[in-house]
Structures are given as C-alpha cells and as structure tokens.
N, C-alpha and C positions, 0 to 999 in steps of 0.2 A: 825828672826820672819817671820813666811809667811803672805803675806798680802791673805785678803779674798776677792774672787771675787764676786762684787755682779752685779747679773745679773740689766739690764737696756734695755730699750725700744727704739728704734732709733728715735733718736730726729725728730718731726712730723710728728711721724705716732700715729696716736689715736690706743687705744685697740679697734679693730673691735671687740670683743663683744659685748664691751659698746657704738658699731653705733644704730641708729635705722633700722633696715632692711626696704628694701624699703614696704616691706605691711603695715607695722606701719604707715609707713611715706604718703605713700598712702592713709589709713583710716582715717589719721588725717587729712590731706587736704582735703578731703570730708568731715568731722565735718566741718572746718574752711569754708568751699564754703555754706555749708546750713547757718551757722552765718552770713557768708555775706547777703542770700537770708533774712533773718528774719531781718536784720539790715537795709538792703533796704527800708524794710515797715517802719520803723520808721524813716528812714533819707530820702532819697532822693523822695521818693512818697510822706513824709508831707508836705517836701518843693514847689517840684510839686503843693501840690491839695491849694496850699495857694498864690501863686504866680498868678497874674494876671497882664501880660505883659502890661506895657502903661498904667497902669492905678495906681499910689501909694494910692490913699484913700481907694480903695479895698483891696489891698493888705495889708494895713496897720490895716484893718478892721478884716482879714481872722485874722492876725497873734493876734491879742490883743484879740480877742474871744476865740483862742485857744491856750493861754500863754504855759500853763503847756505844751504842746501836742509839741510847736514850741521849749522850751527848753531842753523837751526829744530828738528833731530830733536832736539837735548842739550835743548831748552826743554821740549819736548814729553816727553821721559821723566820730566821733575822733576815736571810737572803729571800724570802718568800716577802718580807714588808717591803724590803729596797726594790725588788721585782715589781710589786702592787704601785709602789710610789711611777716609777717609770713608765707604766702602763697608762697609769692617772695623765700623765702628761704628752704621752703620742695621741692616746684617743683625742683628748683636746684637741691636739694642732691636728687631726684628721677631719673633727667634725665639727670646728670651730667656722667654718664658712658657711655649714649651716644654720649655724644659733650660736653666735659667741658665749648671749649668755646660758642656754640652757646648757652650754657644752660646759663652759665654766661652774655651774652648778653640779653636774654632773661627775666632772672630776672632784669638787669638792667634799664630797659625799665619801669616792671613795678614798681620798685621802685622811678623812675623819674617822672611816673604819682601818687606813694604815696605822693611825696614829692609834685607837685607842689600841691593836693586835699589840704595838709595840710596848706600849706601856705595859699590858699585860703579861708579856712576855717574860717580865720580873717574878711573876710568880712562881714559870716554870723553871729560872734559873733559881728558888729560892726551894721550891718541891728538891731540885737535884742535889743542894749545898745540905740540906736537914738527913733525907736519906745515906748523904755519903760519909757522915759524920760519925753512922753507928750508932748514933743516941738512944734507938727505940723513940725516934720521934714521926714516925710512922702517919700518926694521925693527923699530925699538923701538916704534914706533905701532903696527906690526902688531903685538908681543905686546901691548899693552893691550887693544887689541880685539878680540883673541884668546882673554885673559883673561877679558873683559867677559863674553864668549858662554857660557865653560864657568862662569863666576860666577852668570848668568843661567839656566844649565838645572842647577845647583845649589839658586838660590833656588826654582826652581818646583817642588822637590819638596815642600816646603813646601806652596806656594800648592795642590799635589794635596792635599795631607792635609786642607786646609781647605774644599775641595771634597766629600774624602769625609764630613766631615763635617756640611756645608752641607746636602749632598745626604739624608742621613740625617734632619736635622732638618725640613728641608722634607715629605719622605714622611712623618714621625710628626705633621704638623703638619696637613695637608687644605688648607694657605692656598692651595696650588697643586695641578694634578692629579699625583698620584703619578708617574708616566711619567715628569716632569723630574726626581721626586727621586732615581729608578733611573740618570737621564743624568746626572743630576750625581755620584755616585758614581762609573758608569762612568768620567768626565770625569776625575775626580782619579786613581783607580786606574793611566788612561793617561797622566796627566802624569808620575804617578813613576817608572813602568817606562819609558815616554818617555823623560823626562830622565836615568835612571839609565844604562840604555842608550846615549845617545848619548856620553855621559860615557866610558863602560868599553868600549863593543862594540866594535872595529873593522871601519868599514864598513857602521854598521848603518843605517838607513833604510828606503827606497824603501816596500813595499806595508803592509810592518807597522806603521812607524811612522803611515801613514794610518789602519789600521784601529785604530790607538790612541785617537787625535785625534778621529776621527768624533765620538763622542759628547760631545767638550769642543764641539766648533762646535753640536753641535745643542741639548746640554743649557743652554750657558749665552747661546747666539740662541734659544732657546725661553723661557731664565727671563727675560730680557732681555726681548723683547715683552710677555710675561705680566704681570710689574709693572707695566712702562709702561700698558699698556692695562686689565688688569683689574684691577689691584692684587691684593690679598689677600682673601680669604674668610674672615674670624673665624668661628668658630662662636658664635654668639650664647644665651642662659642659657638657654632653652626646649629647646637640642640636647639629645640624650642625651649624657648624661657620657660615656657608652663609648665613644663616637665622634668625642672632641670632645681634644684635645692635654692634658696633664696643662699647669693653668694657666692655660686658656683661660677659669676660670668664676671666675680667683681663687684657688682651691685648689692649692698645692704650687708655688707662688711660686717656691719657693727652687731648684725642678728639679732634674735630673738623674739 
C-alpha cells in the first residue's frame, strides 16, 4: 500500500497570505488613534472639567449634576484601555521587521501603562458608588479621584518611554517621514519629565509644561493622520539595502 503524502505547513509559521500587510495594519491603527482622540472627550476631559482639586463639595456637586455625562466618562476609559491594548499590538506587528526586540519592548511599556490605567480605574468606579450613595462621603470620593490623577501621571511615564521608543523605531524605519519620528521621541521625553514633574514640583505648570506637550499633540496628530491617510511606505526588494530598515527584505528577522 503506498502511503499518501499530504503536504503541511512548518510548524509556526502562519500562511503569510492570511497576515495583515503592513498598510492594513497601518490604516487600522490610525482608526484606533482617532477612537482614542473621540474617547478622550468623553473620558478623561469629563473627568478634568469636574474635578476641583482641594475642594470635595465641589467636586461632589460637578459630578451628581452631571450623573449620566460622569457614568458615560467610566465607560469610555475601559474602551480607551482595550483601545491602548490593540494599538500595543499592530505597532508591533508594523515595526517588528525593524527591531523585533525594541519593538517588543516598546509595546511592553505601553501595555504596562494599559494595565496600571485599568487597575486604576477602580478608584473611579469607587469616587461614583460613595458619591451616589448620599452619605456626605464627599471627601473620601475626593481622595480617589485624587488618587486616580497622580496614578494616571505615574502610568504615562510609562506610556513616554514607549513613545520614545516608537518614535526611534519609526525614524529607523522610512514607513513615515522622519520629522514625526524626532516628534515622537520629543513627545515621550515630555510626558516623563511632564508627568514626573507634576508628581514632585510644587506648583509646576503654566508655560513649560506647554512647551513639553507641544510635540506630544503634533507628533502623534501628525502619525495619526499619516496612517490614516497614507499608511506605510515598505521599501520594496529592488531598494537599496542601505537605505531600507534591517528586515525589510527578510534579512535579520530576528532584530534589534
């Protein structure tokens, strides 16, 4: 009896047809960055314009005035993490051909700022359950969402570092013009001294922490349309190697 050969695929390697090509992968993560921007206005600007540092009667006032508005914002942070999580994983599989590993660091990072937002996020369903109760427990709400803020500009040191790395990978990469990948470093650089700052200075703010920021709105509202619209530039086999990302042609897979 002859036995029949039946062909098989080498154990972990996916059918590269069935990958998403980096332009896909590309256009979706500028979907996913504008979600974040629209989910912003509902989450972390309600919370903003409702919060009055030092003061819990206020605060407690803003938030029971505008119940409905403050239990949209808690919805809107949980889809803002699963957003963050998703993100963490196309940039990978986008700039993983350049640096496996820094790309994988990279995502790690902001994955560790998705994880700590969510944790955190208990505080502010714990601010809404004290407030809705009527107890006059007022104070105790205020420290959770007191909490939440300096929790939150803890976590974005984090989210900088993965920025300065993003940023890094992108400039070694050509998918996008150079320019965004010097803003995206900028970008991260200012979130940690940002966020570290607000944490420890007393008093700090007003012009510098703008001129921190600058380059976080322009670097990642510039990679943000870029994807959306033009996606990625692969360099294609014919480029010159020297000019083309270590991986781009296949060679040095493994990166970093």
């Amino acid at each position: 009896m002859t036995a029949t050969t039946v062909p098989t695929r080498s154990a972990g390697r996916p059918d590269r047809a069935s990958e998403a090509s980096p332009e896909r992968l590309a256009r979706l993560t500028g979907a996913l960055y504008v979600l974040l921007v629209v989910l912003g206005m509902l989450g972390p600007l309600t919370l903003e314009s409702m919060l009055v540092p030092g003061d819990a009667a206020a605060t407690a006032d803003n938030i029971t005035a505008a119940d409905a508005r403050f239990e949209l914002s808690l919805v809107a942070w949980v889809v803002i993490v699963a957003v963050d999580v998703a993100i963490s994983v196309t940039l990978y599989l986008i700039l993983a051909p350049v640096s496996r590993a820094q790309s994988l660091v990279a995502a790690a990072f902001r994955l560790v700022y998705s994880a700590a937002l969510a944790a955190l996020l208990a505080l502010l369903f714990v601010a809404g359950l004290l407030l809705s109760e009527g107890t006059g427990r007022d104070t105790e709400a205020l420290l959770a969402l007191e909490t939440f803020s300096a929790g939150f500009l803890a976590a974005l040191v984090f989210f900088g570092l993965h920025l300065v790395l993003l940023g890094s990978l992108f400039y070694r990469s050509r998918y996008i013009p150079r320019v965004l990948g010097v803003l995206l470093v900028a970008a991260g650089i200012g979130y940690v001294i940002d966020s570290l700052a607000s944490l420890v200075v007393e008093g700090y703010g007003g012009v510098l922490a703008v001129v921190l920021l600058t380059p976080a709105v322009l670097g990642e509202v510039g990679l943000t349309l870029w994807l959306l619209v033009k996606g990625v530039a692969v360099p294609g086999p014919s480029e010159d190697r020297d000019s083309a990302p270590r991986g781009a042609h296949g060679a040095g897979a493994a990166g970093g």
